[in-house]
Backbone as CSV, one residue per row, in Angstrom:
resi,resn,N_x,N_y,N_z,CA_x,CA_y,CA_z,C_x,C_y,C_z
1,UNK,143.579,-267.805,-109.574,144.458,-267.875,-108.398,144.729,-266.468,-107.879
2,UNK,144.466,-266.240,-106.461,144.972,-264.982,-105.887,146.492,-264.466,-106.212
3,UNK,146.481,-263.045,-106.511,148.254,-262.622,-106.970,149.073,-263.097,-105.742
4,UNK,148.823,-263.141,-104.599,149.756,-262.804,-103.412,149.956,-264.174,-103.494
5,UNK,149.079,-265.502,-103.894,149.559,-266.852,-104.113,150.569,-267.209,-105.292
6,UNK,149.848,-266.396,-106.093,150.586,-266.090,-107.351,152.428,-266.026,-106.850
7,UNK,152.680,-265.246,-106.572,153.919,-264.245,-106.091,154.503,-265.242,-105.660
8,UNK,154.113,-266.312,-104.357,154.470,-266.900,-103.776,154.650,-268.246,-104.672
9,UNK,154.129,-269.167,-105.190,154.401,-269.908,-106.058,155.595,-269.915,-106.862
10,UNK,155.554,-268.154,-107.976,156.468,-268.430,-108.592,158.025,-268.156,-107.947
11,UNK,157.961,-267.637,-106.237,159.027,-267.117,-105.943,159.780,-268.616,-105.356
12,UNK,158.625,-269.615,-104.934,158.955,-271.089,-104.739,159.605,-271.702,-105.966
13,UNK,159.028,-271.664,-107.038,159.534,-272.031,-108.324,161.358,-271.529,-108.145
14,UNK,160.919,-270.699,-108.012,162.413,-269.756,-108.918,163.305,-270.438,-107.700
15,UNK,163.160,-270.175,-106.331,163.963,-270.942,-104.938,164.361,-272.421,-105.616
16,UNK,163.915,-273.235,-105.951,163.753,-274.716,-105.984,164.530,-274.883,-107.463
17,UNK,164.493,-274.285,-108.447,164.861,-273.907,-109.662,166.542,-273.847,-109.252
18,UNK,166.308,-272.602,-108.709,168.022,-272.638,-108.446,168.732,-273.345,-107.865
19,UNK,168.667,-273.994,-106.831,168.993,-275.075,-106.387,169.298,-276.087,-107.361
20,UNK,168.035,-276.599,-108.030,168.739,-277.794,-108.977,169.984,-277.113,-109.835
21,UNK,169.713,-275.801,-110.384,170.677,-275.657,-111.639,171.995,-275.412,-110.770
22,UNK,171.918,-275.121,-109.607,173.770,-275.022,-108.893,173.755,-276.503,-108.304
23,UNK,173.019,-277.231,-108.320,173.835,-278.934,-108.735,173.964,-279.445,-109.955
24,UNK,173.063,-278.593,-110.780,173.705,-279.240,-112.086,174.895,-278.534,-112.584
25,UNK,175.172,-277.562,-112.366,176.411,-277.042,-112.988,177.398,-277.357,-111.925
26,UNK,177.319,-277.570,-110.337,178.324,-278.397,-109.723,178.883,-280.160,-110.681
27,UNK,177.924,-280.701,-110.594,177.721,-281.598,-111.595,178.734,-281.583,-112.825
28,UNK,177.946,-280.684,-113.828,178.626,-280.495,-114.920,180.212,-280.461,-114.990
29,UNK,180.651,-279.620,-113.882,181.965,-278.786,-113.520,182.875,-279.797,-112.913
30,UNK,182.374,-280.998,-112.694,182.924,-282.347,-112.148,183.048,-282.771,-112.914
31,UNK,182.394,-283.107,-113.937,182.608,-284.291,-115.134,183.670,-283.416,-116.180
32,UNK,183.431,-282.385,-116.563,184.177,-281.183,-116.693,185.880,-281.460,-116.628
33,UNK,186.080,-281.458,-115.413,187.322,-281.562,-114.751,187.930,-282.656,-115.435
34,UNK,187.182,-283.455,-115.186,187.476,-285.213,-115.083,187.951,-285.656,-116.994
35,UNK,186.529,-284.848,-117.254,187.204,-285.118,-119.048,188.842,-283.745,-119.798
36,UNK,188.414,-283.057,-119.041,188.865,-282.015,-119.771,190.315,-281.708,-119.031
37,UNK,191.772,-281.615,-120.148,193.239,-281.376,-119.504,193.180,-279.698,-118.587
38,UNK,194.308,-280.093,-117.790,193.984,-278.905,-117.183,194.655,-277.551,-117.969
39,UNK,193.771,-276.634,-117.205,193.604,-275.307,-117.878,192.991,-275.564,-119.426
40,UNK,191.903,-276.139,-119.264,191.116,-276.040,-120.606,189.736,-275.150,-120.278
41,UNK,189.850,-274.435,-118.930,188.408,-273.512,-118.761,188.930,-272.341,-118.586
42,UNK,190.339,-272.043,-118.795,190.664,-270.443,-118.839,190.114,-269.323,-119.900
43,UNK,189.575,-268.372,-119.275,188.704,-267.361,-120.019,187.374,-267.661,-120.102
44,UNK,187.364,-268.476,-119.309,185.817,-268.559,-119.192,184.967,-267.700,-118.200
45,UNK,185.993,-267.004,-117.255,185.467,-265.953,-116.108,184.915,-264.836,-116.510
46,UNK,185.421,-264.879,-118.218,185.055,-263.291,-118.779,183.710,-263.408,-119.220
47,UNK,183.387,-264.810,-119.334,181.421,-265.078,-119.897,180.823,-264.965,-118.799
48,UNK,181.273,-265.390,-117.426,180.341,-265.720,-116.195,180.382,-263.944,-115.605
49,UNK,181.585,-263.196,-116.112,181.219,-261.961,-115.548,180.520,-261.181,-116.257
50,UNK,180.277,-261.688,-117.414,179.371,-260.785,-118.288,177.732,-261.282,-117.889
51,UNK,177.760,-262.494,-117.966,175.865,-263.015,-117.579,176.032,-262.436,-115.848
52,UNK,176.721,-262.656,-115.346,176.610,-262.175,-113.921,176.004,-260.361,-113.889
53,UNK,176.718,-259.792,-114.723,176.543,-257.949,-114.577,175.253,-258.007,-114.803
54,UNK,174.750,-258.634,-116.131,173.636,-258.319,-116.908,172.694,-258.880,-116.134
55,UNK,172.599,-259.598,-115.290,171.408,-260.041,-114.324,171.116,-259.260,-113.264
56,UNK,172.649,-258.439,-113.431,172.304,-257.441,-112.171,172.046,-256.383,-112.208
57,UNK,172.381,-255.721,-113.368,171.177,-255.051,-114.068,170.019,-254.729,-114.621
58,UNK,170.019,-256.042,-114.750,168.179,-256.300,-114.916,167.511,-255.928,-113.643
59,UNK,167.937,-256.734,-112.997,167.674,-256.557,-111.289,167.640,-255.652,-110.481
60,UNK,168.544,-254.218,-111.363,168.843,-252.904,-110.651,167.486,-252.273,-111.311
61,UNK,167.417,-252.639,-112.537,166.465,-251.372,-113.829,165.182,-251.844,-112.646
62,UNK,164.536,-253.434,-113.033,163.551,-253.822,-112.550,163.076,-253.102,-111.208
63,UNK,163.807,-253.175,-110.328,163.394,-253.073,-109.020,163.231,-251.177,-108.677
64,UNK,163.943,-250.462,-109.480,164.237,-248.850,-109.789,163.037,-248.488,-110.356
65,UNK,162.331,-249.333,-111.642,161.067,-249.139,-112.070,160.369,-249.167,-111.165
66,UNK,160.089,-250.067,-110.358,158.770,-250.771,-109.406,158.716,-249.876,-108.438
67,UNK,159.868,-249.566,-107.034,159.645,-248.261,-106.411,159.400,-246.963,-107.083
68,UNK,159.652,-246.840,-108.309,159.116,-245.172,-108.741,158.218,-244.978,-109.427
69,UNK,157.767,-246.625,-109.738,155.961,-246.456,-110.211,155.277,-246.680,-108.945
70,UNK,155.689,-247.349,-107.741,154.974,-247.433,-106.482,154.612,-246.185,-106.091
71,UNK,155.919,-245.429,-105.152,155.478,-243.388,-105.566,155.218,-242.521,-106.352
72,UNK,154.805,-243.436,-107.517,154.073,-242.077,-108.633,152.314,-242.639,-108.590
73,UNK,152.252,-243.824,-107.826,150.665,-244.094,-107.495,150.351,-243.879,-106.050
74,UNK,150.953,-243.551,-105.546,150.779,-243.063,-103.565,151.145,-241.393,-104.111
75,UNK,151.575,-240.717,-105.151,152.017,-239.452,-104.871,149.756,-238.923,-105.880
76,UNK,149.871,-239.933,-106.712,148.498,-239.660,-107.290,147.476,-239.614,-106.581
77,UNK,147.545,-240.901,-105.242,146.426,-240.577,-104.594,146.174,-239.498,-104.071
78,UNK,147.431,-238.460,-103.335,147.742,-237.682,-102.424,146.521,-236.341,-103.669
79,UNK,147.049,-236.310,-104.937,146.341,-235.301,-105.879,145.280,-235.563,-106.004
80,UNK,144.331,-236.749,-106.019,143.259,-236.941,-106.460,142.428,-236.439,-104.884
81,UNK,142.886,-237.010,-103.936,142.193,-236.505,-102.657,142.229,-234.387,-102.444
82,UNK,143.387,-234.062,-102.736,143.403,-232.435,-102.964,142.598,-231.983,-104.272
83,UNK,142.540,-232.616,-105.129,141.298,-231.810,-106.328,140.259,-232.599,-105.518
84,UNK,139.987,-233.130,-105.001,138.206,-233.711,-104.962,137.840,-232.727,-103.425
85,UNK,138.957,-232.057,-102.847,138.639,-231.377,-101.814,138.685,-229.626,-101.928
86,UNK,139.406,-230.109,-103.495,139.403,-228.300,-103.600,138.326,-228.118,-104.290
87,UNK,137.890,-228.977,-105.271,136.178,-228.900,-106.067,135.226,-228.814,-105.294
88,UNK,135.206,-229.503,-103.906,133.900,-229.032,-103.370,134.217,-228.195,-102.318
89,UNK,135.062,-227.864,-101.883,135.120,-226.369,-101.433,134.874,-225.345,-102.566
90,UNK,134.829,-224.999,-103.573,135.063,-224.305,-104.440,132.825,-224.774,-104.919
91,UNK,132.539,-225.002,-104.435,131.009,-225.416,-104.569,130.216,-223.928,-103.602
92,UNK,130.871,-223.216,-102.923,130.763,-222.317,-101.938,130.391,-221.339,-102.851
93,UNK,131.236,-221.223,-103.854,131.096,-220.408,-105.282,129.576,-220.357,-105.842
94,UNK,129.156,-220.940,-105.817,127.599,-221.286,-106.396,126.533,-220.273,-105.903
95,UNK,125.457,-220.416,-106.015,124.301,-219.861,-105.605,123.991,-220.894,-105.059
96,UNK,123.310,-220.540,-103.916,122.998,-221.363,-102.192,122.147,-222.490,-102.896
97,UNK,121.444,-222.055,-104.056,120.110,-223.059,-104.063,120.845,-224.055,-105.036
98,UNK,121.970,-223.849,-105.657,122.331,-225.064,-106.174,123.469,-225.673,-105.490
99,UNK,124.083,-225.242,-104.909,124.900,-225.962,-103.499,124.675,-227.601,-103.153
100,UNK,123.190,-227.636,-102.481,122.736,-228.973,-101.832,123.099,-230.200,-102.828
101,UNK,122.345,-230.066,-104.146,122.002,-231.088,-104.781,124.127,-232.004,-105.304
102,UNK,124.612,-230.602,-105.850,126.052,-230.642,-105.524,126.981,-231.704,-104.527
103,UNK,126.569,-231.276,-104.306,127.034,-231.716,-102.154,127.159,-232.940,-102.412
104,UNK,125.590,-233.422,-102.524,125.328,-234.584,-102.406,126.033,-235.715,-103.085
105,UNK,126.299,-235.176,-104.441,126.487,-235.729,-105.462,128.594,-236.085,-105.181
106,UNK,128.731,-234.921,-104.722,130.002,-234.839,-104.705,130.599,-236.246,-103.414
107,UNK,129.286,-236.298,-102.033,129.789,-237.159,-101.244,129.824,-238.636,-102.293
108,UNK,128.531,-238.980,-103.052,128.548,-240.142,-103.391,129.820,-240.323,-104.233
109,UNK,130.501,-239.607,-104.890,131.512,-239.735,-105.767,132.649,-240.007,-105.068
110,UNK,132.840,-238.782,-103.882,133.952,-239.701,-102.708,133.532,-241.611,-102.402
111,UNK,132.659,-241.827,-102.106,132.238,-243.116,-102.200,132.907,-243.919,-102.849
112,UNK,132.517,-243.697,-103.890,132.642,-244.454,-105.427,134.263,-244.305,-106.124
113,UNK,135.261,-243.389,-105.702,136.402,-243.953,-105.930,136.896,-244.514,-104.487
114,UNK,136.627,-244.439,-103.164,137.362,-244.764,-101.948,136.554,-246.996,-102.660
115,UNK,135.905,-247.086,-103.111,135.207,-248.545,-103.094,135.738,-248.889,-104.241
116,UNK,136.268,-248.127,-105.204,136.573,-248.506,-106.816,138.070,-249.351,-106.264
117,UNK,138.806,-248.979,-105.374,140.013,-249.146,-104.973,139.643,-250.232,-103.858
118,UNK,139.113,-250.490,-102.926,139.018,-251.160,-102.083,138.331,-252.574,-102.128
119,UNK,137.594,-252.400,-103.566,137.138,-253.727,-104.312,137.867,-253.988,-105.515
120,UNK,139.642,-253.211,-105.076,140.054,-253.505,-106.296,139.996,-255.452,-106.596
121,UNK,140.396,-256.344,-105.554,140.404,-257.808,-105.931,139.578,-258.550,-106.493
122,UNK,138.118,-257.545,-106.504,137.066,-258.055,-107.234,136.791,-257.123,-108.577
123,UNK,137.333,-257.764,-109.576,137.714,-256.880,-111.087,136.159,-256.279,-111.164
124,UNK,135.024,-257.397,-111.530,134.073,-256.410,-111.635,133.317,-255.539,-111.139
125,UNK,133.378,-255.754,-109.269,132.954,-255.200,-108.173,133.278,-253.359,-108.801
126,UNK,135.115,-253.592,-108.610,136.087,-252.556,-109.102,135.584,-251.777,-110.006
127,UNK,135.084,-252.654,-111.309,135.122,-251.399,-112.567,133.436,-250.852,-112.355
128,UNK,132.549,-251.655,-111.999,131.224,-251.054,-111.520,131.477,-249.834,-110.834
129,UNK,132.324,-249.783,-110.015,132.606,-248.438,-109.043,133.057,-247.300,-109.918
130,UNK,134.014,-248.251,-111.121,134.882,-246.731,-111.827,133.596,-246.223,-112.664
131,UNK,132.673,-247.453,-113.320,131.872,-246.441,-114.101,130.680,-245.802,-112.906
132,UNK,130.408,-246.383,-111.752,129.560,-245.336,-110.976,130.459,-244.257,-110.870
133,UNK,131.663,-243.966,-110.555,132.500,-242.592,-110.277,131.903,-241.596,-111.999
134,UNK,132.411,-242.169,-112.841,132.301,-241.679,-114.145,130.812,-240.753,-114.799
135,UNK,129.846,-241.830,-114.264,128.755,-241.482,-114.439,128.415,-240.175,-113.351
136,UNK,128.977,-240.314,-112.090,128.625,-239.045,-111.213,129.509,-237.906,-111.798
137,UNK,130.426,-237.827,-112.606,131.702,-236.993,-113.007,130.379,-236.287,-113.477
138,UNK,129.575,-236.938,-114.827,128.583,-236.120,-115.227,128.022,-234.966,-114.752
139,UNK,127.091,-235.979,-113.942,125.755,-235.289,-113.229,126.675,-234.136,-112.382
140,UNK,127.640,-234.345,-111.500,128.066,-233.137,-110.831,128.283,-231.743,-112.156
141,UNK,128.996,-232.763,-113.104,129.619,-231.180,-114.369,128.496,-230.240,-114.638
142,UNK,127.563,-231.254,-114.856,125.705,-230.656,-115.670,125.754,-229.505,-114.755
143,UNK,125.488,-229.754,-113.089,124.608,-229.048,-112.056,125.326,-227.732,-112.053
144,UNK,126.865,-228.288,-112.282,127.919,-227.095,-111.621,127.684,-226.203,-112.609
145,UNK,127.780,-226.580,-114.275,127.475,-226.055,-115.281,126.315,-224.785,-115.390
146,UNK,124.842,-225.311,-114.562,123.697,-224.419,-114.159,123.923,-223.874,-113.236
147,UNK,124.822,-223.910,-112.342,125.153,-223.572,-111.283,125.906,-222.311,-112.028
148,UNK,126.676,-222.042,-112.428,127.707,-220.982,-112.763,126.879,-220.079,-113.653
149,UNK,126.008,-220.966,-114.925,124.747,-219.971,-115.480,124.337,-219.096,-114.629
150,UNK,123.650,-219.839,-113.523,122.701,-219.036,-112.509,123.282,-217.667,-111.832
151,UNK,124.945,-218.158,-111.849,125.320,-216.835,-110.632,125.514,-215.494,-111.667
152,UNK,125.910,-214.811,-110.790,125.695,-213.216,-110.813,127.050,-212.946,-110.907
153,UNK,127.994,-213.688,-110.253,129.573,-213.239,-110.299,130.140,-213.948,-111.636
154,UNK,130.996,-213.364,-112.673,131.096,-213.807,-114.002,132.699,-214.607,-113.893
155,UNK,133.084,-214.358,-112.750,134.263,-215.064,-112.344,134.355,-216.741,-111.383
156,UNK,132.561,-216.752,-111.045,132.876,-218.388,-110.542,132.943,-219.129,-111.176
157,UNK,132.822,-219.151,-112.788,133.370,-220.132,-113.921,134.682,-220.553,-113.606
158,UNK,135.713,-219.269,-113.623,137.078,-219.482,-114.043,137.609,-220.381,-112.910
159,UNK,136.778,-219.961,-111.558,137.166,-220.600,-110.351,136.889,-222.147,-110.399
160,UNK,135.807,-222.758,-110.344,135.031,-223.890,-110.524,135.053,-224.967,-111.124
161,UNK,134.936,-224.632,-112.518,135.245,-225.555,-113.620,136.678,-225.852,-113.544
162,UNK,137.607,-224.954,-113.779,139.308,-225.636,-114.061,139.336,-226.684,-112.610
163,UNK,138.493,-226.365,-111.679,139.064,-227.258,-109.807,137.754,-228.562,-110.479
164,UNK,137.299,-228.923,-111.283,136.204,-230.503,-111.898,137.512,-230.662,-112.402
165,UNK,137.689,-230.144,-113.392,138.134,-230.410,-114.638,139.114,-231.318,-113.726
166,UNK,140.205,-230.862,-112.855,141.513,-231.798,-112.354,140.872,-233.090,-111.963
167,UNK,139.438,-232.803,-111.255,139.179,-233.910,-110.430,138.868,-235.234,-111.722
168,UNK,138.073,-234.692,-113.033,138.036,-235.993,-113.304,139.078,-236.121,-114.112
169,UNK,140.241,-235.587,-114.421,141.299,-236.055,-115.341,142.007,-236.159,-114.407
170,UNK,142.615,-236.707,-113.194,142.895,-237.139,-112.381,143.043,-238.663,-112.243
171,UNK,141.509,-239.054,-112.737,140.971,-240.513,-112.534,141.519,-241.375,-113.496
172,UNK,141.560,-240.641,-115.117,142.013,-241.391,-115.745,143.652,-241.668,-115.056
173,UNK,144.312,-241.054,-115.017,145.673,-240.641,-114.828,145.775,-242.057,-113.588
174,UNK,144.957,-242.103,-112.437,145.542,-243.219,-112.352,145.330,-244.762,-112.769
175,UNK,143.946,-244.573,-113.404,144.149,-245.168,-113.860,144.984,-246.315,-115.096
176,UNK,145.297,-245.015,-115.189,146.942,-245.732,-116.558,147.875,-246.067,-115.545
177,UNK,148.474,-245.705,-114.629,149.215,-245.438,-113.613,149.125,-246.722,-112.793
178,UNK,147.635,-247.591,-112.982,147.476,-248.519,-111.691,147.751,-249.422,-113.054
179,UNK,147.537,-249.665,-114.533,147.705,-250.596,-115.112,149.029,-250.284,-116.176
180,UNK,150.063,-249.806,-115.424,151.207,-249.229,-116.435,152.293,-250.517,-115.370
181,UNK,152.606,-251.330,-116.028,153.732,-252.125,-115.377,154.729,-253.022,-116.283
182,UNK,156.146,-253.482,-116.206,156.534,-253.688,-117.384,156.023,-255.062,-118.295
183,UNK,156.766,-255.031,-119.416,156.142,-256.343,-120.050,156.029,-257.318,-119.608
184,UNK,155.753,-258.907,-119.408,155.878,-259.766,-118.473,157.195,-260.623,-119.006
185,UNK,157.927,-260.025,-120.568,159.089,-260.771,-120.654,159.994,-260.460,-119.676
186,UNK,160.139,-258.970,-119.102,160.788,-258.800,-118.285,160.879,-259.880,-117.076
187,UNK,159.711,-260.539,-116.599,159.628,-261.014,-115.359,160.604,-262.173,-115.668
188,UNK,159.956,-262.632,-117.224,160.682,-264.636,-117.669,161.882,-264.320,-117.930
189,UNK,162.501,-262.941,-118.350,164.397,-262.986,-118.053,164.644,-262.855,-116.873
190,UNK,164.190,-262.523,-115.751,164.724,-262.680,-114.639,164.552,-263.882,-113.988
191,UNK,163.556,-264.564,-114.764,163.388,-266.123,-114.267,164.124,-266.607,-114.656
192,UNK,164.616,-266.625,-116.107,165.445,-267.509,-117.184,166.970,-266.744,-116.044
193,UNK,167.320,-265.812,-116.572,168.866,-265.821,-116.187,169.282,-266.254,-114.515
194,UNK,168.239,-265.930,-113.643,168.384,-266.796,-112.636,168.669,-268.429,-112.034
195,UNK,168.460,-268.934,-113.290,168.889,-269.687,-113.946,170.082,-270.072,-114.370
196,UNK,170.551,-269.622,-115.355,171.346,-269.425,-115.785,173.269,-268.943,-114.815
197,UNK,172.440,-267.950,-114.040,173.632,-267.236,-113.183,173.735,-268.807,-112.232
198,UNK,172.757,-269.357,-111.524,173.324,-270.219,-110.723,173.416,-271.348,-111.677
199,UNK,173.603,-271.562,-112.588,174.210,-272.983,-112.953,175.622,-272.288,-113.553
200,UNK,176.047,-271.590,-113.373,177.594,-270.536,-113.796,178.127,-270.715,-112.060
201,UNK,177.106,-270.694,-111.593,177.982,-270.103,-110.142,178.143,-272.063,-109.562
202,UNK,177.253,-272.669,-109.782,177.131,-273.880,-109.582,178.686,-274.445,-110.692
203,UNK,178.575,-274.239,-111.399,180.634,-274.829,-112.079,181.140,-274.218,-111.864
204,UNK,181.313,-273.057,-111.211,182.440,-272.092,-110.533,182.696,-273.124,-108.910
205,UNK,181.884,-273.326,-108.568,182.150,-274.464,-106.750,182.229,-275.652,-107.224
206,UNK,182.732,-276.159,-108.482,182.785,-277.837,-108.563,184.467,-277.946,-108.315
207,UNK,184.492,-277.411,-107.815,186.294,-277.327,-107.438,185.931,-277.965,-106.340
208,UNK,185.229,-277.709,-105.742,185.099,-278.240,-103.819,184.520,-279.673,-103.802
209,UNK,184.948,-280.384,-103.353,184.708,-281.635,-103.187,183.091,-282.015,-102.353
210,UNK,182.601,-281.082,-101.647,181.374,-281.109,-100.462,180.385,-279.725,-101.235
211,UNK,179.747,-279.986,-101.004,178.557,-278.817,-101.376,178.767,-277.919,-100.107
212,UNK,179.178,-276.919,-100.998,178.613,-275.699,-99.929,177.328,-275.106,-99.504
213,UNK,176.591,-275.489,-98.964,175.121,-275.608,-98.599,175.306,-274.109,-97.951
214,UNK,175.842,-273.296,-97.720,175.961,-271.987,-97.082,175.421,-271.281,-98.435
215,UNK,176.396,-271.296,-99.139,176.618,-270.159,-100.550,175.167,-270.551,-100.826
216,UNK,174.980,-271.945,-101.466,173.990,-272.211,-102.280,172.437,-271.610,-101.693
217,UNK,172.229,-271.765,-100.549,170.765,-271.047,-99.863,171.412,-270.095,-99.587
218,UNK,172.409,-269.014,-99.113,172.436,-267.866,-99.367,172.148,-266.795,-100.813
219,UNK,172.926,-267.502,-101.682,172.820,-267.292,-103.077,171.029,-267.365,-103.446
220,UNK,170.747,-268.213,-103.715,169.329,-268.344,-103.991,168.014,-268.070,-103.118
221,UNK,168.412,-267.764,-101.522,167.328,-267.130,-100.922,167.424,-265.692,-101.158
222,UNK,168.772,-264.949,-101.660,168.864,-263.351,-101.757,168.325,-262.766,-103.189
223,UNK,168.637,-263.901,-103.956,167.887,-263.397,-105.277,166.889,-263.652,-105.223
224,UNK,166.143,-264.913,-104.595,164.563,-265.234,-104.638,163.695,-264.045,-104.201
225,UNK,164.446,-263.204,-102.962,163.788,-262.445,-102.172,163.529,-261.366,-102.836
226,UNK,164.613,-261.305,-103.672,164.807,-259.338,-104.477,163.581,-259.601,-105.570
227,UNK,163.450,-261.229,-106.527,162.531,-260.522,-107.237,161.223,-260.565,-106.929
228,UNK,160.973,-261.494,-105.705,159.836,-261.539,-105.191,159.073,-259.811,-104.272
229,UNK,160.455,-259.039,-103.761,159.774,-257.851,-103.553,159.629,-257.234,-104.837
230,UNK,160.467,-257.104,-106.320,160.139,-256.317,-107.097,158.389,-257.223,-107.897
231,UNK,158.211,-257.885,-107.514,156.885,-258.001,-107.764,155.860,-257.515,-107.125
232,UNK,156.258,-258.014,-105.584,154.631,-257.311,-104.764,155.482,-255.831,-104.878
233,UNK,156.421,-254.654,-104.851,156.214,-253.640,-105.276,155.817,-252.917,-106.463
234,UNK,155.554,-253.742,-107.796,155.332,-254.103,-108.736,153.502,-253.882,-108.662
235,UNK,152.885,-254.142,-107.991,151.079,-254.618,-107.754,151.029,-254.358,-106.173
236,UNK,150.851,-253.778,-105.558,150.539,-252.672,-104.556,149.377,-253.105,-104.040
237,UNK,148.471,-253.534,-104.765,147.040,-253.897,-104.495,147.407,-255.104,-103.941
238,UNK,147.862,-256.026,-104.258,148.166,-257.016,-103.768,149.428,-257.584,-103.176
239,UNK,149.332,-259.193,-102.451,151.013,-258.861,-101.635,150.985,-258.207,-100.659
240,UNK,151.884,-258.043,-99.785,152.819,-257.602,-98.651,153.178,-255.892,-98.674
241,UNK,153.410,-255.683,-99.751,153.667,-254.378,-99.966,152.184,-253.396,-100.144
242,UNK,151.704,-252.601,-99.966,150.442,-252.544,-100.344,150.207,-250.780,-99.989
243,UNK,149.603,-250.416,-101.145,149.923,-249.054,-101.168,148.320,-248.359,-100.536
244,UNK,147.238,-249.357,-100.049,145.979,-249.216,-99.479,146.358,-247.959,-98.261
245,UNK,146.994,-248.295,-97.254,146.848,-247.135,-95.997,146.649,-245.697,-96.864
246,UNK,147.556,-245.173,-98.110,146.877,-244.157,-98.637,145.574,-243.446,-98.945
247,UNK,145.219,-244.571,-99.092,143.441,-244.495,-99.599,142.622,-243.180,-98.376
248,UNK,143.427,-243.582,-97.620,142.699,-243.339,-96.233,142.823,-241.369,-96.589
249,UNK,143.595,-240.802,-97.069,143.292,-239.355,-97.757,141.881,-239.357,-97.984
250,UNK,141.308,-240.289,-99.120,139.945,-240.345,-99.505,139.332,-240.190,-98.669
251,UNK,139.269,-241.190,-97.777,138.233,-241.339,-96.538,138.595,-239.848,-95.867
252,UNK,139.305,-239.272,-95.691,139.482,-237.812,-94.811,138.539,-237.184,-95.715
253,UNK,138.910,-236.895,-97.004,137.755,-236.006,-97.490,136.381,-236.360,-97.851
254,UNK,136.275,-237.436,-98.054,134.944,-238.322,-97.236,134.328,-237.543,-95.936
255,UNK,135.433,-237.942,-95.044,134.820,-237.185,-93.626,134.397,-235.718,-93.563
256,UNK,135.198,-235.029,-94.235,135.135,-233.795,-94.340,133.711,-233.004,-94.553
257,UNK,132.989,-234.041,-95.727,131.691,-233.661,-96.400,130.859,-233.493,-95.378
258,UNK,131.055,-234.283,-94.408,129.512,-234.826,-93.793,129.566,-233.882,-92.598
């Protein structure tokens, strides 16, 4: 199943979910009444304010994670496009006759991560690209390697090599970066206590004789919404949120080559 269906499903789930549990705890909170003398639910505000905080903290951590792993993978692309543009400027360094073959090598590698990313939805399309990037990491190191033998200046090493070196430890980097996200228990407590909070908030309104149909789809469309963005900000690649227009750095130094 596509994620962005994905997303949407479980954010339907969780909508429809809450709803029943704030009629069942309306429910509950009726029969409640009916059996129980009055003032037999005093101190019970101090449990509903405690599951209440803690959901909203989950909800604060969650969503605090997801935007600052979102800009620590849009701030990576921004680096990976500046080393792959300072390495082959820094190709100038060389002796003329090993320049070309360089060049070349260096455009196909722009290639091969701007497609590693853009076929991210097709997993194996995707990782074919990371090991074509990987495999060119090589062949460029080898040439640059004879390349720096060859010259005459004993200082285009120091220049050269450290401006590769970023470009391919770069790659790993986001790559941890594109598959660093939290555990997925995190996701099922925010499912579970969502839950939970509206069947609390659902016997908190069994006082009212009529359903408040306001609270109840206010209540449950505002939480549905929050964790449904901390998901698509959560996976970037996919969803609504989508951290792709970056890419487009690549493609500049793409352009640049040619």
């Amino acid at each position: 199943m596509d994620t962005t269906l994905k997303f949407i499903f479980s954010a339907a789930a969780m909508f429809f979910g809450m709803i029943a549990f704030l009629e069942i705890g309306r429910r509950v909170g009726q029969w409640r009444a009916a059996q129980a003398p009055a003032g037999a639910d005093e101190g019970i505000s101090a449990v509903d304010g405690a599951v209440f905080a803690l959901f909203g903290l989950l909800l604060a951590f969650t969503f605090s994670g997801a935007a600052s792993r979102f800009d620590h993978r849009r701030t990576l692309i921004t680096q990976e496009a500046n080393a792959i543009g300072t390495a082959y400027l820094r190709v100038d360094l060389l002796p003329a006759a090993s320049q070309p073959p360089i060049r070349a090598l260096f455009r196909q590698y722009a290639e091969a991560r701007i497609a590693r990313y853009k076929e991210y939805a097709d997993e194996a399309a995707s990782h074919a690209e990371y090991l074509r990037g990987v495999k060119l990491q090589g062949d460029i190191w080898k040439l640059a390697v004879e390349g720096v033998n060859a010259a005459t200046s004993p200082p285009v090493a120091a220049q050269i090599l450290p401006a590769l070196n970023d470009m391919i430890d770069i790659t790993t980097t986001r790559l941890v970066a594109a598959q660093t996200h939290p555990p997925r228990v995190i996701f099922f407590m925010l499912f579970g206590l969502s839950l939970v909070v509206s069947l609390l908030a659902g016997y908190g309104m069994s006082g009212s004789k009529t359903r408040q149909w306001l609270h109840v789809l206010a209540f449950s469309t505002a939480i549905t919404a929050t964790v449904y963005v901390i998901m698509d900000i959560e996976y970037p690649r996919s969803g609504l949120i989508r951290i792709d227009p970056v890419d487009q750095l690549l493609v500049d130094v793409l352009n640049s080559m040619k």
